[in-house]
C-alpha positions, 0 to 999 in steps of 0.5 A: 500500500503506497502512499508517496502521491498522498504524502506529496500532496499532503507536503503541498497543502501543509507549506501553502498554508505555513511552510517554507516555500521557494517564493516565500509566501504562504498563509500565515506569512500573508494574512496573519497580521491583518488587522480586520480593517485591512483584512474587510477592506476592498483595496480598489472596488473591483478588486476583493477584499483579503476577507473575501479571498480567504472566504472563498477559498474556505467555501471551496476547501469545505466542499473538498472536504464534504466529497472526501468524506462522500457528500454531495457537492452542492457549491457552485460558482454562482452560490451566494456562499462562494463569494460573500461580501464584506458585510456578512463577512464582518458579521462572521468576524476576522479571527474566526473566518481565519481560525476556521480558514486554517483549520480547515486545511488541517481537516483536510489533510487529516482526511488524505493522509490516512488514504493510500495512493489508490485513492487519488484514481477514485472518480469525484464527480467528473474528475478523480480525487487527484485532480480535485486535490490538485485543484485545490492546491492551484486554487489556493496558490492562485489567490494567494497571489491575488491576496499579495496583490490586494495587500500591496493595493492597500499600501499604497493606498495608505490602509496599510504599511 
């Protein structure tokens, strides 16, 4: 019973979130010090706010999480919860939305790396547990790059130093 594809995926999702990567940014790095002013503010209006960001990515990482342990999917892009303004986002609160933001990540790898490698060639809808893992971890390199953008859109702005 192999496992070497799990436990590289399992490395990827840990250093995304607060690992040591080459281009020396991860989660933790990027969000941690937010203020919730910073974090719920739109740098520029057509751009998302790091709350926002961090809550979609947190939609998308539970509805991972439901296929893993065999739910339907029920998020889509046009659902209301994919992106969430900054309003229902302050109502959620800062701390929790990372709190859960990050916990979400350590649910995840609890469900992977107790699986083998075959798993990863099981069929998820229209695509196998693989692509789906592989998809999040994109997804979440993907907007931590657009995060890096907004921050920098706030600094210069003068919301944020």
């Amino acid at each position: 019973m192999s496992n070497l594809l799990i436990q590289n995926l399992v490395k990827q999702l840990q250093d995304v979130q607060d690992g040591d990567l080459w281009l020396d940014e991860n989660f933790i790095k990027k969000i941690d010090t937010l203020t919730p002013e910073q974090a719920l503010t739109r740098p520029i209006p057509d751009i998302h706010s790091v709350a926002e960001i961090v809550s979609h990515l947190l939609e998308w990482r539970r509805d991972c999480i439901r296929k893993l342990q065999g739910q339907k999917s029920t998020l889509t892009i046009e659902s209301n919860e994919n992106w969430r303004s900054n309003n229902e986002l302050k109502q959620i609160g800062w701390k929790k939305l990372k709190d859960d933001f990050y916990a979400s990540q350590y649910h995840l790898i609890r469900l992977i790396e107790i699986r083998d490698d075959a798993f990863l060639a099981q069929e998820c809808g229209t695509y196998t547990f693989q692509a789906l893992l592989e998809g999040m971890i994109h997804h979440d390199l993907y907007h931590l790059g657009q995060i890096g953008i907004s921050i920098k859109l706030l600094k210069v702005n003068g919301l944020l130093k």
